[in-house]
C-alpha positions in Angstrom: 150.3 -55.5 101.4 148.5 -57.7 98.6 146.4 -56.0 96.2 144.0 -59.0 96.4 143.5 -58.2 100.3 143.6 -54.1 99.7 139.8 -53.2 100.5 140.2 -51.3 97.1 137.8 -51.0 93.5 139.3 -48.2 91.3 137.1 -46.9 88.7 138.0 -46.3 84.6 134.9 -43.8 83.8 135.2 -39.9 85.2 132.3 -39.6 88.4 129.8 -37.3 86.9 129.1 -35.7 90.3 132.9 -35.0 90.0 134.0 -31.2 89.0 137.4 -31.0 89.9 140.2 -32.6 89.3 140.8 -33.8 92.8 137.4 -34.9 93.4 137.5 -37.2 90.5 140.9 -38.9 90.9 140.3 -39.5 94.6 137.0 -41.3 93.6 138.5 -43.0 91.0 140.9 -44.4 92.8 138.9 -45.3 96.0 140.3 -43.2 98.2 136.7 -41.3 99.5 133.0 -42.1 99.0 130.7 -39.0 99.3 127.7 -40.1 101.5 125.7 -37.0 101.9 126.1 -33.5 100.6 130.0 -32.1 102.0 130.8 -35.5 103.9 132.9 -38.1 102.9 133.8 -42.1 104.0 138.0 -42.1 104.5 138.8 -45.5 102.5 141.5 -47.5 103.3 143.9 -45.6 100.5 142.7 -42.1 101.4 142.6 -42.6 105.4 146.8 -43.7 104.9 147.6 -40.5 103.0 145.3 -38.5 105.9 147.4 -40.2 108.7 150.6 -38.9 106.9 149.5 -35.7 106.3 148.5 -35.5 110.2 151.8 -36.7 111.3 154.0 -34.3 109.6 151.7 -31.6 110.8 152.1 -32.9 114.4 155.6 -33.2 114.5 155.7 -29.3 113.9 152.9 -28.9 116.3 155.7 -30.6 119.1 158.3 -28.7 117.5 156.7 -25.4 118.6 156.3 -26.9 122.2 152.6 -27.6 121.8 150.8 -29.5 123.5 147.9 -31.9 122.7 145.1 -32.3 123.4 140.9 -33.6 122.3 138.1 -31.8 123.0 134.5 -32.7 122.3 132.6 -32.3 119.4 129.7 -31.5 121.3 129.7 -27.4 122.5 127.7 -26.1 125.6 125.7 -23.5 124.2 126.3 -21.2 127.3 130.1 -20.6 126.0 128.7 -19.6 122.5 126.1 -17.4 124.3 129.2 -15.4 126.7 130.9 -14.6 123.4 127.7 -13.5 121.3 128.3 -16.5 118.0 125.6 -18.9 118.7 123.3 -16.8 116.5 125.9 -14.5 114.5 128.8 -17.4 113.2 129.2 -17.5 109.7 128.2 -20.5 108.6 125.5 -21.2 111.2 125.9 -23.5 113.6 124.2 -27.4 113.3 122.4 -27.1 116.6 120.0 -30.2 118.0 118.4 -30.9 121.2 119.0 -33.9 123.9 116.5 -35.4 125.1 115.9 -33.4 127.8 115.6 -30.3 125.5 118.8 -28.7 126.2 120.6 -27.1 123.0 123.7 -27.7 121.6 126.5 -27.5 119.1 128.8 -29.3 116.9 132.0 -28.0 117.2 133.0 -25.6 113.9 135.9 -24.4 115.9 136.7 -24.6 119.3 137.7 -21.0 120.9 135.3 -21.0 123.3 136.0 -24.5 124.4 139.8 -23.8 124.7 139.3 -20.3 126.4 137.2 -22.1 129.2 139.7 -24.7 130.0 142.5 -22.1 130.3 140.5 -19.3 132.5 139.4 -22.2 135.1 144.0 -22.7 135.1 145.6 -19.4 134.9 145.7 -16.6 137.2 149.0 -15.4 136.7 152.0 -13.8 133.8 154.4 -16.8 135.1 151.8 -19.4 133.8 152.0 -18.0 130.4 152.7 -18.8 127.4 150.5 -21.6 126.6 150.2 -23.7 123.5 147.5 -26.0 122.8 146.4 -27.8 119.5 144.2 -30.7 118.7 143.8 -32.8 115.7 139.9 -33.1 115.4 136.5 -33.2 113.2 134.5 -29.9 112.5 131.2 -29.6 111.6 130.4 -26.9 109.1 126.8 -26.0 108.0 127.8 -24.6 104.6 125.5 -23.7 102.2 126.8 -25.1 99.1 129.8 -28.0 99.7 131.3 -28.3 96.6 134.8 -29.6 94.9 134.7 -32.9 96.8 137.2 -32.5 99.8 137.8 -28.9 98.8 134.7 -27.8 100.9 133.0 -30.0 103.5 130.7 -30.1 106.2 132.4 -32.3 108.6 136.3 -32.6 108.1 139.3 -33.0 110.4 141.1 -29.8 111.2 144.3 -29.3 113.0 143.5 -26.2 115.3 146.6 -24.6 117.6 145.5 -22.2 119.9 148.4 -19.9 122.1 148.1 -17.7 125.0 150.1 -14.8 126.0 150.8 -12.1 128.5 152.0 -9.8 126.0 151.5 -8.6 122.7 155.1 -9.1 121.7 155.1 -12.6 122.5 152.0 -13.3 120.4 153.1 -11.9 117.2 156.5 -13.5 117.6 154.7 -17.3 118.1 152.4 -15.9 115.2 155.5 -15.6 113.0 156.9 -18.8 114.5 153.4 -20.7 113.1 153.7 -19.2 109.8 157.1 -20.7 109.7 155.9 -24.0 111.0 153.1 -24.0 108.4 155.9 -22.9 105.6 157.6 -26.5 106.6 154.1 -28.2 106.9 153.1 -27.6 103.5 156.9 -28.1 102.0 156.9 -31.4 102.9 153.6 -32.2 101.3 155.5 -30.7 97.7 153.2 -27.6 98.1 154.5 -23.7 97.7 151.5 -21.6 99.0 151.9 -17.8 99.5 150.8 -16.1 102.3 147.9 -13.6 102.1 146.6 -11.4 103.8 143.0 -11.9 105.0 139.9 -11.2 106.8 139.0 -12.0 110.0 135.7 -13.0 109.6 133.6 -14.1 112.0 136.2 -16.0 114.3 137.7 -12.2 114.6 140.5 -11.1 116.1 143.4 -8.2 115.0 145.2 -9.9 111.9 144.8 -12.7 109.8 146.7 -15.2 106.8 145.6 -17.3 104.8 148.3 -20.3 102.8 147.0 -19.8 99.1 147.7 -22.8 96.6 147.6 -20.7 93.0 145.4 -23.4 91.0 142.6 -22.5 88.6 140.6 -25.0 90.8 140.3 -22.5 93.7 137.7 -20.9 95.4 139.9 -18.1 96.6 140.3 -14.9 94.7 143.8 -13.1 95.5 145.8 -9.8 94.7 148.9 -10.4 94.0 151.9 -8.0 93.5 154.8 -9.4 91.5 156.9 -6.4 92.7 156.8 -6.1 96.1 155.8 -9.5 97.2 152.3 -8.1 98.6 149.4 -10.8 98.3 146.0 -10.2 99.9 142.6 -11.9 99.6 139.7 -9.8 97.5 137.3 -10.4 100.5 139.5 -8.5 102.1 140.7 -5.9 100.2 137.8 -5.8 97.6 138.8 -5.4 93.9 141.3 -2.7 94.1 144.0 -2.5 91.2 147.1 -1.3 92.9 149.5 -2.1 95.5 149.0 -0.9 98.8 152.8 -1.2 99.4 154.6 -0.3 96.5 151.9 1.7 94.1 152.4 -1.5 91.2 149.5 -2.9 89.0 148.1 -5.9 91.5 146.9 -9.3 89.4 143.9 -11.6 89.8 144.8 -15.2 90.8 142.4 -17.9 92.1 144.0 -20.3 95.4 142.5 -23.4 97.2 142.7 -21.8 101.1 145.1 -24.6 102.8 145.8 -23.1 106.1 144.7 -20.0 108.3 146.1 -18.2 111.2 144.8 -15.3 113.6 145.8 -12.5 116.4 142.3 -12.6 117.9 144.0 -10.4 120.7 141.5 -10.3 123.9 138.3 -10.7 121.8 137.3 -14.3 123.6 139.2 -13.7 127.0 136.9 -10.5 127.3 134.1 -11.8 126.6 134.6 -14.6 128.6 136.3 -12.9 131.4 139.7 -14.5 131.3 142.7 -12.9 133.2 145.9 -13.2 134.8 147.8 -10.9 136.6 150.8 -9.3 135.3 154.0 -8.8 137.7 152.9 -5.5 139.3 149.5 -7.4 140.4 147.4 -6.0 137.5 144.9 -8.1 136.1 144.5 -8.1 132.5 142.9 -10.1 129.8 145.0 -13.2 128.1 146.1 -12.4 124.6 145.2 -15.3 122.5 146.1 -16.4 119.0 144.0 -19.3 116.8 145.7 -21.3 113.8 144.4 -24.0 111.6 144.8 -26.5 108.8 141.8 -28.7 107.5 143.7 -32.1 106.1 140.9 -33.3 104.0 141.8 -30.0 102.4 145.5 -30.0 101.8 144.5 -33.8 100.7 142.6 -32.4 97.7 145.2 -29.7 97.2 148.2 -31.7 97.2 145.8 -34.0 93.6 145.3 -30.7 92.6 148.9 -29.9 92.0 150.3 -33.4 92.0 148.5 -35.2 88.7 148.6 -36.4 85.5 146.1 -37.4 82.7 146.8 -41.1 84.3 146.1 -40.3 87.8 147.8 -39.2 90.8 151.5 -38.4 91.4 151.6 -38.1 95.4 154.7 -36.8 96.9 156.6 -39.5 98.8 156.1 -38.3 102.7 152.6 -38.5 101.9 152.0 -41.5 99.5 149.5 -44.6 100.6 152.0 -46.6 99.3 156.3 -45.9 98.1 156.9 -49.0 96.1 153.8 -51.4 93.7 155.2 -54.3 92.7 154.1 -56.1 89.5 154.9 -59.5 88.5 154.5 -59.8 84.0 154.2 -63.5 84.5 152.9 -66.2 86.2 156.3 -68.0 86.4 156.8 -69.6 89.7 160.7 -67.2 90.3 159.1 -64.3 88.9 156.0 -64.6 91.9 159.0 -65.9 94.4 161.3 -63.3 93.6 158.2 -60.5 94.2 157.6 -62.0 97.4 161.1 -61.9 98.3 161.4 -58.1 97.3 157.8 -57.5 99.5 159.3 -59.1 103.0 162.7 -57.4 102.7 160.6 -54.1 101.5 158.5 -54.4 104.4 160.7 -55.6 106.9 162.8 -51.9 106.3 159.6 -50.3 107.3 159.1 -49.3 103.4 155.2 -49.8 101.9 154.8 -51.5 99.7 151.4 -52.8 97.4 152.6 -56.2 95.9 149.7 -56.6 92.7 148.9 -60.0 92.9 145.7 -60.4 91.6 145.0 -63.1 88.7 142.2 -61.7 87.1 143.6 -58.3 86.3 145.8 -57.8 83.3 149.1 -56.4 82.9 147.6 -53.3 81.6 144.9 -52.7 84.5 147.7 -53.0 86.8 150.0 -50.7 85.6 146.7 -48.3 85.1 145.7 -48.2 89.1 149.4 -48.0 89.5 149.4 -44.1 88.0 145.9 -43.8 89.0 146.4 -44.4 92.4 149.9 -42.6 92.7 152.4 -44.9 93.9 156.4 -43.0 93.6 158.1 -46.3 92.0 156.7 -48.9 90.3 158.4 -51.9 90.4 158.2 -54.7 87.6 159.6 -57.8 87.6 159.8 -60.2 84.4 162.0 -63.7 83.7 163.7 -61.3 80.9 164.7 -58.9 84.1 165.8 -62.1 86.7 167.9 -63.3 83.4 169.5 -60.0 84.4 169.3 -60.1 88.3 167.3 -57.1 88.4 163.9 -55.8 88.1 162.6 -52.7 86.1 161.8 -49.1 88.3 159.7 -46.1 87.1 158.9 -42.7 89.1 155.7 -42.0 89.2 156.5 -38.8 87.2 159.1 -40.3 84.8 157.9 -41.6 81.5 160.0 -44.4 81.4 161.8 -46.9 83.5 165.2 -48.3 84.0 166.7 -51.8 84.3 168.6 -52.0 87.8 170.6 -54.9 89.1 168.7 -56.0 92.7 171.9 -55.1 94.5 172.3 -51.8 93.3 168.4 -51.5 94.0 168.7 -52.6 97.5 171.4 -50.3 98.3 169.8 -47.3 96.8 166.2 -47.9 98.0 166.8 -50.2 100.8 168.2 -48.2 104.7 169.5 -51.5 105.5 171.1 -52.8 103.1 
């Protein structure tokens, strides 16, 4: 793509609406647009790195033999009612009326939604287990949205939900997840630990949360160096030692990017779900809830991945793998850029070609780190003296001279 046709207008000056670090590079580099409190406009830039984020995390979805599927945003208030939230969730629901007066939701979650599509299917143990997960937006009436994507009223969540016949068969799938969301977040260049957490009021037996330790988090967590033991305050309140092992516990702050749940039989009682086991028995349908909020793990991954230039995004998740930047305005040097762009693209790499008159060298090498593109490319009639073209990383100070061939075989699949 050409920079000149990129719907794209980075910003020099730090947004004074912006606190953390996130927030400001992502507006700075025109990747979101607040529009009112806790919602934000996906720009071209940002909605690329979204739909990278989303497919990694749906390829483990399949992986895990779920299935997909899209449920509306828009909840019947007579599920909410047969599990007792519509007046007790925490935050509140939004709620409006049609116009024939009849209540309803947007969607926070979907538990009840999902229950009542599976107890109108299964009546029996040989129908079971069930996975089913969606990739949808959430409407969240929070009372103070704040860090720009960290905390939002309407984002888009990845939400698993599994059903079981027995116990054991939850918790293993539970551990399965955790594994899933392990590899999720590895790929996006994040190391979380897993905590232990609350329930809440989704509910259920056992909960985890995926902590990202950054000064920048909401979170407060216990941590034990010792044993390994890691546990959300909100949970645990502020106790000082261990649980496990009996070792001083410290204090360490995390951005929440992923939480999972054993909610047990709490919705497929209320809601009067059952199958019947092999002896004929009918018993309620163990269920188990999972989630990941991608505008989120967006902000997380900035959080983690920046520099006082910008934004250093991890390659499986980058708008962009290769900017190209011509120094002159020499007839070869544009040709040879051009040439570079087609045999880029045509290898199924991205690539921004910067080829925008008006900007100067130095404003384009400046939206190159500010917008995070892995390898910068720049090509000079000193370098095509050469036969090659100058490459930086993104997170390497400098760059080195490379002969195109050598570049081609090293960057290129084809070649």
């Amino acid at each position: 793509m050409r920079f000149s046709e990129l719907f794209c207008f980075t910003k020099k000056e730090k947004p004074k609406e912006a606190e953390t670090i996130s927030h400001q590079l992502l507006l700075r580099g025109d990747f979101i647009e607040q529009t009112i409190s806790g919602v934000y406009r996906l720009l071209p830039l940002g909605f690329r790195v979204l739909k990278k984020i989303e497919q990694i995390i749906r390829e483990e979805m399949k992986k895990l033999g779920a299935q997909e599927v899209f449920l509306p945003a828009f909840q019947n208030k007579t599920l909410w009612l047969e599990t007792k939230r519509w007046e007790t969730i925490d935050p509140p629901l939004f709620k409006f009326k049609d116009r024939h007066g009849k209540e309803i939701a947007l969607g926070p979650t979907h538990e009840e939604e999902i229950m009542d599509i599976v107890r109108k299917r299964i009546n029996s143990y040989k129908q079971l287990p069930i996975y089913l997960f969606q990739i949808q937006n959430k409407f969240r009436n929070e009372l103070r949205p704040s860090g720009g994507l960290l905390r939002l009223r309407e984002f888009i969540m990845k939400d698993l939900y599994s059903f079981h016949a027995e116990k054991q068969c939850l918790l293993s799938f539970y551990e399965k997840v955790k594994k899933a969301y392990l590899r999720i977040f590895k790929k996006c260049q994040l190391n979380p630990v897993v905590v232990e957490a609350s329930t809440g009021t989704i509910g259920g037996e056992l909960s985890h949360e995926f902590m990202v330790l950054t000064e920048s988090g909401e979170d407060h967590i216990l941590i034990c160096e010792k044993c390994n033991f890691a546990g959300n305050i909100e949970k645990f309140g502020q106790i000082q030692i261990c649980p496990n092992c009996k070792n001083q516990l410290r204090e360490k702050r995390g951005i929440e990017i992923g939480h999972i749940f054993v909610l047990g039989t709490k919705y497929s009682e209320a809601m009067r779900a059952y199958f019947k086991d092999k002896d004929g028995k009918e018993k309620p349908i163990l269920m188990g809830c999972y989630g990941i909020g991608l505008q989120r793990l967006m902000a997380a991954i900035v959080e983690i991945w920046h520099d006082e230039k910008g934004i250093i995004w991890p390659k499986s998740v980058t708008p962009f793998e290769f900017y190209i930047i011509p120094i002159e305005k020499d007839k070869k040097v544009i040709q040879k850029c051009k040439f570079l762009e087609k045999v880029l693209e045509q290898n199924n790499l991205e690539v921004l070609f910067d080829d925008r008159e008006k900007a100067s060298i130095g404003e384009k090498f400046r939206d190159c780190d500010l917008i995070g593109i892995p390898y910068r490319i720049v090509i000079s009639k000193k370098t095509l003296k050469e036969n090659a073209l100058e490459i930086k990383e993104r997170k390497e100070k400098s760059g080195k001279l490379i002969k195109f061939n050598e570049f081609l075989k090293k960057y290129v699949r084809n070649s």
